[in-house]
C-alpha positions as CSV (number, residue, x, y, z in Angstrom):
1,X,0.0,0.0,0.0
2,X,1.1,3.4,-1.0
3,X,0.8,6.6,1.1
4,X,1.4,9.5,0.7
5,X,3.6,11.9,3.1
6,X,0.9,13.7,3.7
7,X,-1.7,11.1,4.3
8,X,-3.6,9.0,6.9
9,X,-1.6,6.2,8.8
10,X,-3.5,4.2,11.3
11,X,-2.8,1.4,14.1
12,X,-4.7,-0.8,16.2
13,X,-4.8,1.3,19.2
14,X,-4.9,4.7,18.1
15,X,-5.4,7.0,15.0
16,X,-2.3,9.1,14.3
17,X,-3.5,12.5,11.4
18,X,-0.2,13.1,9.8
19,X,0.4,16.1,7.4
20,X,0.7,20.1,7.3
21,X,-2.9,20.0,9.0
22,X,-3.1,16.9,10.9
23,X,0.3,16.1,12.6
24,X,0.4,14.6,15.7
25,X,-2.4,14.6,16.3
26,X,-3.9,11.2,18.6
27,X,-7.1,10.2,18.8
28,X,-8.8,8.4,21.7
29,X,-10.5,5.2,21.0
30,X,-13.7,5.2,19.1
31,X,-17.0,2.8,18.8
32,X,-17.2,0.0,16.0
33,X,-17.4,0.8,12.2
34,X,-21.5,1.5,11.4
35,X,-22.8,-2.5,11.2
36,X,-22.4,-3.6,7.4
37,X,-26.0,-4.3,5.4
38,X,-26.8,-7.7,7.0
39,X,-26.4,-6.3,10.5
40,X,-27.5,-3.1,10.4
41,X,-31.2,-3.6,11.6
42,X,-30.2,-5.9,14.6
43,X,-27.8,-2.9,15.8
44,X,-30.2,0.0,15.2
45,X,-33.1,-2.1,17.1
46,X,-30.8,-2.9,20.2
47,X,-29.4,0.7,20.1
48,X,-29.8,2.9,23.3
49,X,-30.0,6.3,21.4
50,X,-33.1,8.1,20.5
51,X,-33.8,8.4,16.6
52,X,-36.6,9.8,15.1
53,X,-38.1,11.3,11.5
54,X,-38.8,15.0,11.3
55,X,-40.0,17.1,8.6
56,X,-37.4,20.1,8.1
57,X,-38.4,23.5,6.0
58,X,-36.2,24.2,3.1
59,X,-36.3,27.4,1.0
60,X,-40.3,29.1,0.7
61,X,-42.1,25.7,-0.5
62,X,-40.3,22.7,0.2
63,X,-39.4,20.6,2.9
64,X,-37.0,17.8,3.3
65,X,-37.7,14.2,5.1
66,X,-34.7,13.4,8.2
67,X,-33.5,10.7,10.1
68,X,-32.3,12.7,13.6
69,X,-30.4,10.5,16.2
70,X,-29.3,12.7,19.3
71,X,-26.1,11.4,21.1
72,X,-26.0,10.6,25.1
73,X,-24.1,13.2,26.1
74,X,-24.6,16.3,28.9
75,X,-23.0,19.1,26.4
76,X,-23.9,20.7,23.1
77,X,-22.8,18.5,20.9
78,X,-21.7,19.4,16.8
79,X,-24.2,18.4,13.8
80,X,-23.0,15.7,11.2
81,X,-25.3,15.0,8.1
82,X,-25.2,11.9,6.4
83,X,-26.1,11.8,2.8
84,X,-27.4,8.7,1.4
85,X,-26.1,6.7,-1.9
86,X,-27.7,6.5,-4.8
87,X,-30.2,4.1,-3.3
88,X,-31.7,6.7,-1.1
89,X,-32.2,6.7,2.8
90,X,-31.7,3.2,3.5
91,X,-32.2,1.3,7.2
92,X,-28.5,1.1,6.9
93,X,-27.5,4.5,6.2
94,X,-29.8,5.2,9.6
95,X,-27.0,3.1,11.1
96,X,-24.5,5.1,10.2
97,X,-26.9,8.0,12.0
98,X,-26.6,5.8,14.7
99,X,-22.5,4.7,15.2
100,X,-21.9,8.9,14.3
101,X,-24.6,9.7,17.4
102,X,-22.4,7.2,19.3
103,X,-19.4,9.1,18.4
104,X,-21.1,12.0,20.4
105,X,-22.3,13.7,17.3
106,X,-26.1,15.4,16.6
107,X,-26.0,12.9,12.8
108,X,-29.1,14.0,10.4
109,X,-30.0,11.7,7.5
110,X,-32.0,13.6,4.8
111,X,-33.8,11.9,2.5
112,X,-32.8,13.9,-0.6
113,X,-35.7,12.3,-2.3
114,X,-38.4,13.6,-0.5
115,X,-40.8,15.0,-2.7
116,X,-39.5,13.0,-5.8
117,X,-40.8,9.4,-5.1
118,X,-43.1,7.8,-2.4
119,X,-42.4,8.4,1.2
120,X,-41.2,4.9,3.2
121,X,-39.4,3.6,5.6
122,X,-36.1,1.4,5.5
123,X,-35.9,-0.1,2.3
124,X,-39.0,0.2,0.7
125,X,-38.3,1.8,-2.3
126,X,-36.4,0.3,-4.8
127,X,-32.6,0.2,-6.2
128,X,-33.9,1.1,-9.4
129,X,-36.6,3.3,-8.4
130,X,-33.8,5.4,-6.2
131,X,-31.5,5.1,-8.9
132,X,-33.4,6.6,-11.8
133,X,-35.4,9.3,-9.2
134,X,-31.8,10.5,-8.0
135,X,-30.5,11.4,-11.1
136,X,-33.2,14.0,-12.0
137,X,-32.3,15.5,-8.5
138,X,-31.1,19.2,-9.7
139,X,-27.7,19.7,-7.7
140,X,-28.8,23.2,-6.8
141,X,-31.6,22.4,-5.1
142,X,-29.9,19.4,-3.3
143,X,-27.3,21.8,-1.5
144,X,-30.1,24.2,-1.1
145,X,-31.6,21.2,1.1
146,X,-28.7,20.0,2.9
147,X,-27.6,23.8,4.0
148,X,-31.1,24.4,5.5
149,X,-30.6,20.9,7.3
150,X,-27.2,22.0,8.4
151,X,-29.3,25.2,9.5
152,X,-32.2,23.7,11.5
153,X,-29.4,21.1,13.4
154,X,-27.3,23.8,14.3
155,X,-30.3,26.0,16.0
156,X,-31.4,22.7,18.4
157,X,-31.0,22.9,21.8
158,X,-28.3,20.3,22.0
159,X,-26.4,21.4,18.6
160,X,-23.3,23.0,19.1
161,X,-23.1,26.2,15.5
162,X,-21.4,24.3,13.5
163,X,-21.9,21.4,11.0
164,X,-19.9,18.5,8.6
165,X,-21.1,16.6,5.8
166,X,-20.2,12.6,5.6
167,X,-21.4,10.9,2.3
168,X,-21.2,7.7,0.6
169,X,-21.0,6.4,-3.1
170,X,-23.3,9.6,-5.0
171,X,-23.7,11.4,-1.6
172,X,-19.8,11.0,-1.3
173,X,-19.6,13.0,-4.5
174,X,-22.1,15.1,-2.7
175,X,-20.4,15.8,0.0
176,X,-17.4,17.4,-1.7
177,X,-19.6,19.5,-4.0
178,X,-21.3,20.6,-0.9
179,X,-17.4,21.5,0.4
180,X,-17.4,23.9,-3.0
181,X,-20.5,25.3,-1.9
182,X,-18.9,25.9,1.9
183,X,-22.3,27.7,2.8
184,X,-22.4,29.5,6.8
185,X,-21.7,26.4,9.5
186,X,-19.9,24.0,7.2
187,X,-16.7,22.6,8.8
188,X,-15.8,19.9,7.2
189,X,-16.3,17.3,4.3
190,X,-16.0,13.5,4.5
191,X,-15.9,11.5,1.2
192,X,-16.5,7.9,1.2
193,X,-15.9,6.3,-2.4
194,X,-17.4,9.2,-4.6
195,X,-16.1,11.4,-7.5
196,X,-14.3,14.7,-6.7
197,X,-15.8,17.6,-8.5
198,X,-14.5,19.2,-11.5
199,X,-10.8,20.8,-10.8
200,X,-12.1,24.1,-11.5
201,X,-14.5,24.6,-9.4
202,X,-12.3,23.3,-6.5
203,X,-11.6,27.6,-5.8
204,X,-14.7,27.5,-3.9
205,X,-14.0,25.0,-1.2
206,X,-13.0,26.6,2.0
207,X,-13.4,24.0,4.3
208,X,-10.7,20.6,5.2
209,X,-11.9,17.6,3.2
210,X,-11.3,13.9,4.1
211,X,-11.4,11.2,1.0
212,X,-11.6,7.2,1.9
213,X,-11.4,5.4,-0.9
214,X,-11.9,1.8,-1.9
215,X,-8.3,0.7,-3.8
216,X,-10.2,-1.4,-6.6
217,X,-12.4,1.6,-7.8
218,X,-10.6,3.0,-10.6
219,X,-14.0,4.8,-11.6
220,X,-14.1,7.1,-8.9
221,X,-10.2,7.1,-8.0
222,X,-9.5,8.9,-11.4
223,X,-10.9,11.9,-10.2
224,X,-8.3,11.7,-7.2
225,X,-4.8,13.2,-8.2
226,X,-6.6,16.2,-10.3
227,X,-8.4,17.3,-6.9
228,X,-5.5,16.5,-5.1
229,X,-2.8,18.9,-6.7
230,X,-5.3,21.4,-7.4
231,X,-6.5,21.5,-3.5
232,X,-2.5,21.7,-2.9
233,X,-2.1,24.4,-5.5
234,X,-4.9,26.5,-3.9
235,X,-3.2,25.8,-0.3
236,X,-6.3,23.7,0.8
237,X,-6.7,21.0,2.8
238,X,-7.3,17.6,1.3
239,X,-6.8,14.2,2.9
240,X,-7.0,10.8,1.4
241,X,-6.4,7.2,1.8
242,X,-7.5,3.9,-0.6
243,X,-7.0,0.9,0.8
244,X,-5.9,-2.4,-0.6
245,X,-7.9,-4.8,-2.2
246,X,-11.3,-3.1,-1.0
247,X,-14.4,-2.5,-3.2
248,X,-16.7,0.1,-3.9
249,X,-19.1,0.7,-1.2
250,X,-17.2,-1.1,1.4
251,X,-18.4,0.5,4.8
252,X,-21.7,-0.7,3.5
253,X,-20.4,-4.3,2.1
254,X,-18.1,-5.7,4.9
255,X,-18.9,-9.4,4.4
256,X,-17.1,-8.8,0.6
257,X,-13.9,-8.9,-0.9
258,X,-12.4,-12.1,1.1
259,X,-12.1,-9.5,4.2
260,X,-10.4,-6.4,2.5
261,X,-14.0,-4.9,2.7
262,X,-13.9,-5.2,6.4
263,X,-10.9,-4.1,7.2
264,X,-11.1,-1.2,4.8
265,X,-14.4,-0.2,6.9
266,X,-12.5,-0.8,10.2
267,X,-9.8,1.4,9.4
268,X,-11.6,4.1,7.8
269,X,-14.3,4.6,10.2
270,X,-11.9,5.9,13.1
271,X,-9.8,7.9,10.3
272,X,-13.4,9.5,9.8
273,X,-14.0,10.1,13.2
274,X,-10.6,11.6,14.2
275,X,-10.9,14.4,11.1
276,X,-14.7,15.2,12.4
277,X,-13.1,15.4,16.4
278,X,-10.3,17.7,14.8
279,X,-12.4,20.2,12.9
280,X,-15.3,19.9,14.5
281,X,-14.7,19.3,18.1
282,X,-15.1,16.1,20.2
């Protein structure tokens, strides 16, 4: 496995951020990865924390669906939202709700297709259904969503005024365009397995991003080293790690890829978690 200087190293016990932005810097032991597909429902029913749906205003006429779990903990705490793949707001992406609450985190899910196709809960709409919905999704209008969500999590009672986005797949893609966007509250961008946006329109980024990648995705890791040397070029902060042998959508997968899957997602996860605690607080 390559790395680069200025890129993620892990070990067992701790997380070690090394770089212009990140040296030195140890990490405390986190929770588990989010459960992988086949166990995400068992964890989310045995899970202590509160979760519920809530309907949140967006822009004069429109409102957006959200999954809202609220961490156990006696201060404010900051807002993480998680954007969905391509196959919408799935039961397991409201685990990953779930493990980021546990982090100590106020995690929103919105369902970006709210308005677009039928209402449900888990998995009830379809791969294909999501698939072909999502790609009339207008990408103004998506950011337009996710800041007013960043919005409405920052003013509860138990928010602390500031906000990341964490995406996977298309929502990873996502959450780097939202980084170009960098609207008020924004902190930070976390990129699981999704396309970096165009190099010129990287300018606009003023916020640290974080890209974990699978190493078998060439797809999405060709859009790697022309975000990388433009972010460096433009003196902004840009992170990223592939790792060996893993596939596409691993976090989500970790029964695949004779184990690489797994240990992609166990290695990645407290990455993620370390650059949220750094730029966003603990």
């Amino acid at each position: 496995m390559s790395i680069r200087p200025h890129h993620l190293l892990a070990s067992a016990l701790t997380v070690v951020l090394v770089g212009a932005c990140m040296s030195g810097v140890q990490v405390p032991p986190v929770a588990s990865p989010p459960a992988g597909s086949t166990d995400v429902a068992a964890r989310l029913t045995a899970s202590p924390r509160h979760g519920e749906w809530v309907m949140i205003r967006s822009g004069a006429n429109d409102s957006v669906r959200a999954y809202v779990v609220h961490p156990e903990r006696r201060e404010r705490a900051p807002v993480v939202i998680v954007i969905h793949e391509i196959f919408g707001l799935t039961t397991w992406i409201r685990g990953v709700a779930d493990q980021l609450a546990a982090e100590g985190y106020v995690a929103i899910a919105p369902d970006l297709l709210t308005g677009k196709a039928p209402l449900g809960t888990g998995d009830s709409l379809s791969n294909e259904t999501a698939r072909t919905v999502i790609q009339t999704l207008r990408a103004d209008e998506v950011h337009r969503r996710l800041a007013d969500v960043g919005q409405w999590g920052m003013r509860q009672p138990s928010a602390s005024q500031t906000y990341a986005v964490l995406g996977f797949c298309w929502g990873g893609s996502t959450s780097f365009a939202h980084a170009v966007q960098s609207p008020a509250g924004l902190g930070a961008a976390v990129v699981y397995y999704g396309g970096s946006p165009p190099p010129t329109s990287l300018s606009g980024v003023r916020v640290p991003v974080l890209g974990l990648y699978a190493g078998d995705d060439a797809r999405v890791n060709s859009t790697v080293p022309a975000a990388d040397s433009t972010m460096r070029a433009l003196g902004k902060t840009f992170e990223y790690r592939m790792f060996d042998n893993s596939g596409h959508g691993f976090l989500r997968q970790q029964d695949g890829r004779d184990g690489a899957n797994l240990a992609a997602a166990r290695e990645s996860w407290p990455m993620a978690v370390a650059f949220l605690r750094k730029h966003l607080g603990a």
